[in-house]
N, C-alpha and C positions, 0 to 999 in steps of 0.2 A: 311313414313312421319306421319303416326298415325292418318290418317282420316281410317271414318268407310266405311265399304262396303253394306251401304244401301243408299236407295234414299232417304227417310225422318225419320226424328228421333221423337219423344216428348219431347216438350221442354218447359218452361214456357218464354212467351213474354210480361213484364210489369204485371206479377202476372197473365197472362190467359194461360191454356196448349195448345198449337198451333203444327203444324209440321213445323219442317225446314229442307231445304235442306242439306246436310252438305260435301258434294265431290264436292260442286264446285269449289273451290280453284282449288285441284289437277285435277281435269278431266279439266277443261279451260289450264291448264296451259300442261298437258301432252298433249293434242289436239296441243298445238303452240311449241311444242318442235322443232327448226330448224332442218334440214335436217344433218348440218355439225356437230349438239351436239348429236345425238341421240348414236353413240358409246360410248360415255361417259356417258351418264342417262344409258346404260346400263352396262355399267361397274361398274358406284356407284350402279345402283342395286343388281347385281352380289356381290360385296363387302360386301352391305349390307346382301345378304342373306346368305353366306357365315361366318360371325360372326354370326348371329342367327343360324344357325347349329352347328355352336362350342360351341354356348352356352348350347342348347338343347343337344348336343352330351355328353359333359362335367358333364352335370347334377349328374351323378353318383358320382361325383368325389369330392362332395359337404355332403359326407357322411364319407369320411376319410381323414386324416392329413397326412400319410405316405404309402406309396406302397413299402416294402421293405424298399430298399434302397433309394427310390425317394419321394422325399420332392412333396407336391401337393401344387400348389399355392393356397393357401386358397382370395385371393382377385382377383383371374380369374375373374369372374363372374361382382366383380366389372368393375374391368378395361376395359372386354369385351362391360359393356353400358356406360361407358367411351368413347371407341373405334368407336359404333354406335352412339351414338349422335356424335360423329366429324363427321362420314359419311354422315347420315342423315340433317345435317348443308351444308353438300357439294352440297347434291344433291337438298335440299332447294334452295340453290344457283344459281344451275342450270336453277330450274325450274321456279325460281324467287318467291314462296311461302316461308313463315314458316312451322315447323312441329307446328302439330297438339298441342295445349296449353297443352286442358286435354287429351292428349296419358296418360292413365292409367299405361301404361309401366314404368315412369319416375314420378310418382304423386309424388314421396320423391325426386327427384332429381330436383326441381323445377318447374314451372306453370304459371299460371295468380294471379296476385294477387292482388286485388280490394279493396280498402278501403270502410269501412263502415260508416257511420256518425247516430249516435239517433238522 
């Protein structure tokens, strides 16, 4: 889901640098996961970690256009966080949360975005 794995971060709140909490979203919401969904959060878990190992697996492959005879799909890599954002929207779903705005993972693939005013 793209939250971080600490207790508090540094953040600025109203221009002062403060600590925020920032797993609470998910830790509240995996804490109330019903008894009858909990095969399925693991299952989109399972799903999900299973594309990030193809992805990290595949990495090499991000280095040539042709093996032989076999065409290398040069847009894997796309489609595979194509493939995890549809997951990680499921399992959002599940848990009744968003993913995480700024997941770094996705910063070019969309975000929060804030209007400014002078």
């Amino acid at each position: 889901m793209g939250f971080i794995n600490v207790g508090l971060v540094q953040t600025f709140s109203l221009g002062v640098p403060g600590a925020r909490e920032t797993s609470y979203l998910i830790e509240g919401a995996m804490n109330q996961v019903l008894p009858e969904a909990e095969l399925e959060c693991r299952r989109l878990i399972g799903v999900l970690d299973g594309i990030e190992a193809q992805m990290v697996g595949d990495l090499e492959l991000l280095a040539v256009n042709k093996i032989g005879e076999i065409d290398v799909n040069q847009d894997e890599q796309q489609k595979l966080r194509r493939a995890y954002r549809h997951w990680q929207a499921e399992l959002g779903n599940l848990l009744g949360i968003p993913p995480n705005p700024f997941d770094q993972r996705f910063m070019n693939a969309g975000g929060l975005n804030v209007g400014v005013q002078n």
